[in-house]
C-alpha positions as a Markdown table, in Angstrom:
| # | Residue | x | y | z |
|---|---|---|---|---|
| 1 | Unk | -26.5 | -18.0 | -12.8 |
| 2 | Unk | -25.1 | -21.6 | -12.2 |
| 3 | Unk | -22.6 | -22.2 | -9.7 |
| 4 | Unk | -19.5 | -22.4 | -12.2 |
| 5 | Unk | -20.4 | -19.3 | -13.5 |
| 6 | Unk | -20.2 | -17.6 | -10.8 |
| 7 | Unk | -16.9 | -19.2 | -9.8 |
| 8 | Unk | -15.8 | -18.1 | -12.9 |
| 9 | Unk | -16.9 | -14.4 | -12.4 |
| 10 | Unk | -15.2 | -14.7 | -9.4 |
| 11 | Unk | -11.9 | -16.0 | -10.7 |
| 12 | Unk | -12.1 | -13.3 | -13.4 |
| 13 | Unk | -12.2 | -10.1 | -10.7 |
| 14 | Unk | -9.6 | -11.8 | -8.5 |
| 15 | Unk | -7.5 | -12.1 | -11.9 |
| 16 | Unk | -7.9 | -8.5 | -13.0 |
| 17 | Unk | -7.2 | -7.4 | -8.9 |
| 18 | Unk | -4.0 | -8.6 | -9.2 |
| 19 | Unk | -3.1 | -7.4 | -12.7 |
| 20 | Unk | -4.3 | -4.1 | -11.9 |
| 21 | Unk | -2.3 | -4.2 | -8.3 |
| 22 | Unk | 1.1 | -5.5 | -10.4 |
| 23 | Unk | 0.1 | -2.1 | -12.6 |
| 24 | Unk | 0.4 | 0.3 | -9.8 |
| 25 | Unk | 3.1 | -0.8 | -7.9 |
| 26 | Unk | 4.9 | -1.4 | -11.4 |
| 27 | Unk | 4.4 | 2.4 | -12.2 |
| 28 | Unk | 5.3 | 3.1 | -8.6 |
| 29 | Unk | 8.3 | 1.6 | -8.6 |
| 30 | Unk | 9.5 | 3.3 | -12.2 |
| 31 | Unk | 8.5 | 6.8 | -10.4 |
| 32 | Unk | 10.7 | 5.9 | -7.8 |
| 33 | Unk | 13.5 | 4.3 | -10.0 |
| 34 | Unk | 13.0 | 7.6 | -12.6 |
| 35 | Unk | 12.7 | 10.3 | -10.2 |
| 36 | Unk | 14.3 | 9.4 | -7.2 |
| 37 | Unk | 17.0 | 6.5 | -7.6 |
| 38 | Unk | 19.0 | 7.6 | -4.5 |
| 39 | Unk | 15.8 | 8.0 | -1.9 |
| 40 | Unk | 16.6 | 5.7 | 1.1 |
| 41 | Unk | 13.2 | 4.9 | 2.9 |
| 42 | Unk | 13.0 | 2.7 | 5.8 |
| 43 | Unk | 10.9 | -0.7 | 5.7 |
| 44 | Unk | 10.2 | -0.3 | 9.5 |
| 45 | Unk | 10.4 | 2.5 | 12.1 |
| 46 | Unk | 11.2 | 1.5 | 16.2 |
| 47 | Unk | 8.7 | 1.4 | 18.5 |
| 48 | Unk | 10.3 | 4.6 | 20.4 |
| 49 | Unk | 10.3 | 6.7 | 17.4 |
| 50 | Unk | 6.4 | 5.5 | 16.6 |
| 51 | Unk | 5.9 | 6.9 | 20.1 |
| 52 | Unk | 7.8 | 9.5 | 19.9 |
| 53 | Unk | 6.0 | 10.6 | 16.7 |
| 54 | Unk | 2.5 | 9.8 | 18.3 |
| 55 | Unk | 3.5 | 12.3 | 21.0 |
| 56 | Unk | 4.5 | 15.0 | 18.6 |
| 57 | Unk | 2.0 | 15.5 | 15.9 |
| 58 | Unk | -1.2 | 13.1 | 17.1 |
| 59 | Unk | -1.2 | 13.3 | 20.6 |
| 60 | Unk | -1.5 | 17.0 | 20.9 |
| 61 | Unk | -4.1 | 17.6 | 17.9 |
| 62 | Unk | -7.0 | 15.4 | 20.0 |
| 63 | Unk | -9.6 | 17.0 | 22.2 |
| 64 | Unk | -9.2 | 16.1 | 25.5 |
């Protein structure tokens, strides 16, 4: 296979990646819109509450 051949094949699968990313988050975001338009969900958490939640559920589920 020649060099711009397999550039092309290349190109293709990062092509179809995207499309099939913009796919799922598409039908993510009409699940969302359809079946929970008021749903507030943060885009970060603190760095207390990560700890906090660490302590809670992770911490105490390891072997010591």
């Amino acid at each position: 296979m020649s060099h711009l051949a397999s550039f092309a094949v290349i190109l293709l699968g990062f092509a179809l990646l995207l499309i099939l990313g913009v796919l799922f988050f598409g039908t993510l975001k009409s699940i969302k819109k359809r079946y929970y338009p008021t749903w507030k969900f943060p885009d970060y958490i603190s760095v207390g509450y990560a700890e906090y939640l660490y302590r809670k559920f992770i911490k105490r589920d390891l072997p010591k």
